[in-house]
N, C-alpha and C positions, 0 to 999 in steps of 0.2 A: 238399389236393385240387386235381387240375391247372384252370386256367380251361377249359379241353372238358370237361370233366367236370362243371364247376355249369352251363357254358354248354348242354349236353344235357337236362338236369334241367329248369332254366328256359324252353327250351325246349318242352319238352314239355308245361309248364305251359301258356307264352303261345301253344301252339297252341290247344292246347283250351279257353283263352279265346277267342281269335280267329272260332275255328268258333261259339262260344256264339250270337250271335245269328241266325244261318243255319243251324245244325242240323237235320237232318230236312227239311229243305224239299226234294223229292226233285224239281221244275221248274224248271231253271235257266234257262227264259225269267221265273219268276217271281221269281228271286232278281236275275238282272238287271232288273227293271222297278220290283222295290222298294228293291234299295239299289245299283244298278250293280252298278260293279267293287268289289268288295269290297277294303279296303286297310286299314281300323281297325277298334278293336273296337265289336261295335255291342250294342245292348241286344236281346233276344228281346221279338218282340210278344209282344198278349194273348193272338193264337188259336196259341204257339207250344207246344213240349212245356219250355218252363223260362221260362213268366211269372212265379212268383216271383224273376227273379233278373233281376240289373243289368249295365250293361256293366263289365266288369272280373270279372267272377265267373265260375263254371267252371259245366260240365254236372257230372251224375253222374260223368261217368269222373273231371276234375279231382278233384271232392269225394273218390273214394275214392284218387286217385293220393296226395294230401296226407297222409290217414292212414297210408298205408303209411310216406310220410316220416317224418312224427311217430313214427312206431312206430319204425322202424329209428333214432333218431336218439336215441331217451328207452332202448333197452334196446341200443346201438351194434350192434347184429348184426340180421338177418332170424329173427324169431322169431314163426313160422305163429300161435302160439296167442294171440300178444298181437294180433298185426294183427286175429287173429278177432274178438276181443271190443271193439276199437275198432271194426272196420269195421261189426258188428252195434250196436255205439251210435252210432254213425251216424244208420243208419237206423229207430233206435228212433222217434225225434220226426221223421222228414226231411219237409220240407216242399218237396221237389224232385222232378223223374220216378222212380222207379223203375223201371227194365225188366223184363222178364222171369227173365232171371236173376239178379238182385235176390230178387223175389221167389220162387222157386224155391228160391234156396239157403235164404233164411229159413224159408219153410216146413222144409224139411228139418233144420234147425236146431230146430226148434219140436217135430221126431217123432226129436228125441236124436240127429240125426249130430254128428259131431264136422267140425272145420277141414278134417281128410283129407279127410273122407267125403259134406260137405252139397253139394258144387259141383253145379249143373244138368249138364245137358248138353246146355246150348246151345253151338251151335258160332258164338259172336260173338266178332269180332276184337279189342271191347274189352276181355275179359278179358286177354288179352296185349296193351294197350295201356298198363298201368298201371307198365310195368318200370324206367321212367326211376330211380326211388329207387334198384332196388337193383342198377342199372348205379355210380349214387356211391359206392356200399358195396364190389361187389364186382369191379370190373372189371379189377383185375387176379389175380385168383382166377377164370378163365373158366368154368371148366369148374363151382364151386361155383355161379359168378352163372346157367350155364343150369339150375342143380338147382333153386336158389331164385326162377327167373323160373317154370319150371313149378310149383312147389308155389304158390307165391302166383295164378298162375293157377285153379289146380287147384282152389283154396277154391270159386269162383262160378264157374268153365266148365269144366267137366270133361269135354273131348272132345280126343281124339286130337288134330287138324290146330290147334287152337288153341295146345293143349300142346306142339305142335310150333314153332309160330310163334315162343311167348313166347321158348322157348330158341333159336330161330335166330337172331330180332334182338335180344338178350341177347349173343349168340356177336359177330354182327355190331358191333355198338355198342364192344364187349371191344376186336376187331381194327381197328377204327375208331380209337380214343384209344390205339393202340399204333403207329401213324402209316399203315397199309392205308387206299386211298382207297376210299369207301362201294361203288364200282359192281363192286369187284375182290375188298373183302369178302365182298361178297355172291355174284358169282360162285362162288370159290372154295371159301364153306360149303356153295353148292348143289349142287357138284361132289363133295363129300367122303361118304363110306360112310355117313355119320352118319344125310344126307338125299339122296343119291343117286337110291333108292327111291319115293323119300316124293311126293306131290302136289307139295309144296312145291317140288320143282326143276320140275316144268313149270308152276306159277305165276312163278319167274322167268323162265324160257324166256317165257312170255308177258308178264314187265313189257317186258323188255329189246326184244321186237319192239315195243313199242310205240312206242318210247321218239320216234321221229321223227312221232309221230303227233299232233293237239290233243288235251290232257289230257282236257277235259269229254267226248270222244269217246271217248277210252279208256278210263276210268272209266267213260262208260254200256257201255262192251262189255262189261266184266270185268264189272260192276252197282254200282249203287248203296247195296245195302242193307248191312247188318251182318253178315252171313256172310263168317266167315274165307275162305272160297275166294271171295267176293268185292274184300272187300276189301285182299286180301295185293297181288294183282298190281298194285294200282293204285298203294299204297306202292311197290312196285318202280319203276312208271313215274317214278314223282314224284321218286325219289332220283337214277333215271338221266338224265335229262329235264334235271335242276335241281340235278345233285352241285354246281354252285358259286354258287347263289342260294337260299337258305333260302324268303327272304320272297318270291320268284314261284313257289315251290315250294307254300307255303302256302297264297298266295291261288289256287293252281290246284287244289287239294286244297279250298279252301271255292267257289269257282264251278263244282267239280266235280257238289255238289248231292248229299244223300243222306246218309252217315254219315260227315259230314267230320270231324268231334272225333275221332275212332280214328283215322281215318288221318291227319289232320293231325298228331299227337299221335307215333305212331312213326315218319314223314318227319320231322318235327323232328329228335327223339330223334338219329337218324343220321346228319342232316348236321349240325347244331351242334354235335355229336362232332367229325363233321370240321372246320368253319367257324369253330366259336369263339364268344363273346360279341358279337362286333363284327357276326355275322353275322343276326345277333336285329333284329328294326326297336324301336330303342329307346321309341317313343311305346306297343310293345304292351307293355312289360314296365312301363315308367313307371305304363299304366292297370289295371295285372294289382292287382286288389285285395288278395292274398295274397302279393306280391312280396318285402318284409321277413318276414313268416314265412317265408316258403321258405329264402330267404337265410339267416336264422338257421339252420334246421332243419339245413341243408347246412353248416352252419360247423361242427357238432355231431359231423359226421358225420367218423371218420378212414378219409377213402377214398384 
């Protein structure tokens, strides 16, 4: 497996560390007043949505991103039915937030759907923010990696623009680590019959104007919260804004304020494609508590 290619993964990991402790906090005079400028990993308060968990530890999204790894990495391929039944033992005992589509898909799981059939249909960006694993597995298979970025979506967010997302920045990420520079990636899948159509090219129409604009401002125009059509364009702004700094890209995606672990998480994902290992602030991976798991997980993996 190429170093962009663990470098992506891990990435995607030490975002959504990174966001861990500012999470959800949706007032960015509030997140400046209690940790500044945000630059390390920090622990989440008590009054926050992941008090049980420390610095170096992930939100929900981490936690399920990891099982997918584990999965793809113990049966070498993306296989829907295994990931199911880890991802559901998961959150048998989970002592962490739940969301909505979380619980959503369990109920539905509980009234006998299957993996296909149990996804909510919430239209939240994290459901396509969990693809990083099977960008390692399958990235130079593109067209298979956009099948299995939507079916793995498809389990917990089962709405159109989501389904669409996962496979776009799955496509992206693919044309990335085959040496396309992210902003030209992207352009051009937006451009392409696939998603021509689709919402999705006038969400980057709207990162790319942004892209000369201050992030926190852009991100509150596009919104703050966890709606795919919220949070796709601000990923665009971040990639285009910051195609050759990972780590100001990051901290503008957590001083952004709102649902910064999804979008920190797929900004990663696509510039540390492009950027590399070296591109990672080494003190987040050092404090990343799952660091050597991952590593291993990815060693496992013949991508």
């Amino acid at each position: 497996m190429s170093d962009n290619r663990k470098a992506a993964v891990l990435a995607s990991f030490a975002a959504d560390s990174f966001a861990l402790g500012v999470h959800w906090i949706y007032d960015i005079q509030e997140i400046e007043a209690r940790f500044g400028r945000v630059t390390t990993l920090e622990t989440p308060g008590p009054d926050s949505y992941h008090p049980n968990r420390k610095k170096g530890e992930f939100t929900h999204y981490g936690d399920q991103m990891l099982v997918l790894l584990a999965s793809i990495a113990d049966q070498g391929r993306f296989d829907l039915e295994d990931f199911s039944r880890r991802w559901r033992a998961l959150f048998a005992d989970y002592d962490g937030y739940m969301d909505g589509a979380t619980k959503k898909t369990l109920a539905y799981y509980d009234r006998g759907k299957t993996a296909e059939t149990a996804g909510s249909h919430t239209g939240d960006f994290a459901g396509a923010a969990r693809i990083a694993p099977l960008v390692a597995l399958l990235a130079d298979e593109p067209d298979a990696l956009a099948e299995a970025a939507r079916d793995q979506t498809r389990m917990t967010h089962d709405d159109p623009n989501t389904l669409d997302t996962a496979a776009f920045f799955a496509s992206v990420a693919a044309a990335v680590l085959k040496g396309t520079a992210p902003t030209a990636a992207i352009q051009e899948l937006a451009a392409s019959e696939a998603f021509e159509m689709t919402p999705l090219a006038m969400w980057v129409e709207e990162g790319f104007k942004s892209r000369d604009e201050e992030s926190a401002a852009a991100v509150a125009k596009f919104g703050q919260a966890c709606e795919t059509q919220q949070v796709f364009p601000g990923v665009v702004h971040l990639i285009a804004k910051y195609e050759t700094d990972l780590k100001e890209a990051l901290i503008q995606a957590v001083m952004a304020g709102g649902e910064s672990a999804a979008r920190g998480s797929m900004t990663a994902l696509i510039l540390a494609a492009h950027l590399g290992m070296d591109s990672i602030p080494p003190d987040w991976l050092d404090g990343m508590k799952k660091r050597s798991d991952i590593v291993s997980l990815l060693d496992r993996i013949k991508g």
